[in-house]
N, C-alpha and C positions, 0 to 999 in steps of 0.2 A: 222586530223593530229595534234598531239602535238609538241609544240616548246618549248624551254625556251631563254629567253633572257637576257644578260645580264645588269640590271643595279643598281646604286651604292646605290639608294632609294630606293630598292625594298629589303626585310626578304631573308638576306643570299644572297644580289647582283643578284639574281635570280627570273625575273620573267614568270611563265607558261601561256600561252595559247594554245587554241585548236583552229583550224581554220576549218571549216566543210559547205556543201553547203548542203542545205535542199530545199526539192521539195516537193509538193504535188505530183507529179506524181511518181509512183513506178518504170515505165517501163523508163521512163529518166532516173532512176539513173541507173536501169542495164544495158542499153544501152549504156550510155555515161559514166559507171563507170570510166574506166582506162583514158579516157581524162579527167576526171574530178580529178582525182587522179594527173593524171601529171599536170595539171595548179596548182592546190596545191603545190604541189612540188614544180614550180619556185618561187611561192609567200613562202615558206617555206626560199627557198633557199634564196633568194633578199634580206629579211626581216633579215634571219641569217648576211649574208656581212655586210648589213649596221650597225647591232646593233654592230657585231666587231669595227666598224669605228667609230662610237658615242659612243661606252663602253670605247675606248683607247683616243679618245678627253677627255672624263669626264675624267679617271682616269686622264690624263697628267694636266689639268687645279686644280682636286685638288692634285697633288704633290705637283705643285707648289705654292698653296696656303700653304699645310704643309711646304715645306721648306722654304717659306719666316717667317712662324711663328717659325721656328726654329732658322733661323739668327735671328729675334726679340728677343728669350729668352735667347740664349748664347751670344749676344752683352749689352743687356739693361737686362737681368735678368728676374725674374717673383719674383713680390710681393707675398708672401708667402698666403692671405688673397685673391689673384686671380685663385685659385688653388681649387681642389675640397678637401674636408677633408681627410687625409692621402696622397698625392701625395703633394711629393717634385718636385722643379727646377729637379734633376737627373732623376727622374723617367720619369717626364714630356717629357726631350730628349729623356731618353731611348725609353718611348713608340713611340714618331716620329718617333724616326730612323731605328725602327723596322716596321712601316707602312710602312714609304718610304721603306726599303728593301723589304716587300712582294709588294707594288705596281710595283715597280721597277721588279720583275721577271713577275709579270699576263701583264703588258705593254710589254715584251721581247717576253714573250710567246705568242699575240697580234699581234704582228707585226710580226713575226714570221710565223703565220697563215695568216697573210691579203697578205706577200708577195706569199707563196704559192696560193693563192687561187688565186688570179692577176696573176699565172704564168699559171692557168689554166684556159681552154675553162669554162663559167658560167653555168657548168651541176649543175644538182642536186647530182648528183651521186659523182665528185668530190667534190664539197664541203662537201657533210657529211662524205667524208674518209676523209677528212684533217678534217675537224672539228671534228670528233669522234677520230682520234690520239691524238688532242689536248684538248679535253673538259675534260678528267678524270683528267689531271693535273689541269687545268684549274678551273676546279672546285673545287678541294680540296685548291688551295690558293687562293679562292675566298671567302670560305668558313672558312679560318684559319683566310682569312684578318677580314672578318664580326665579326670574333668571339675575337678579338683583338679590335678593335671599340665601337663595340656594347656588353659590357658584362651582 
């Protein structure tokens, strides 16, 4: 079974794994295929909940280190020599304020998903409908945010 999970130090906030049981014996895996498929699945599914909960703790702990570094630069300024070559004070907010606004929707969209999934029985089946309604979005300002970051 393939997963992907999100997090913030991982190429494009996104990292993949495949979770797989291996036997030497041929005739257990045909035999106990489909249970061996569903205990996947809840470790699939447990594994997706929680990384939601720790992907929306990380992002919320760094907004708020962006926005404390934002009231530092519009209260006290930035020394023009603490700045990387070509980036001004302006741009320097502008870039903030435009992270914080994409963190600000993927945290919406986050919670959003954690409270549905909490309103439902801990199937497999429900979580990757709500979490497949939400993962296309999801992923494209995941992916807009990384690429605004990390250019």
């Amino acid at each position: 079974s393939y997963m992907t999970v999100y997090d913030l130090h991982a190429r494009g906030n996104e990292r993949p794994y495949c979770i797989c049981y291996i036997s030497q014996d041929k005739n257990k895996m045909l035999l106990f295929f489909e249970d061996i498929a569903k205990a996947i699945s809840k470790i699939v599914t447990y594994i997706h909940r929680r990384n939601y909960e720790v992907f929306l703790k990380d992002l919320k702990v760094h907004s708020n280190l962006l926005r404390k570094d934002l009231k530092v630069i519009r209260e006290e300024g930035l020394l023009p020599n603490s700045l990387p070559p070509g980036v001004t004070p302006e741009s320097a907010v502008t870039d903030i304020t435009s992270h914080l606004q994409d963190m600000s929707s993927i945290m919406e969209d986050l919670d959003e998903m954690l409270c549905q999934l909490n309103n439902h029985s801990m199937t497999s089946s429900s979580t990757h409908s709500i979490a497949r309604s939400h993962s296309e979005s999801l992923g494209k300002k995941t992916r807009r945010f990384t690429k605004r970051t990390n250019p």
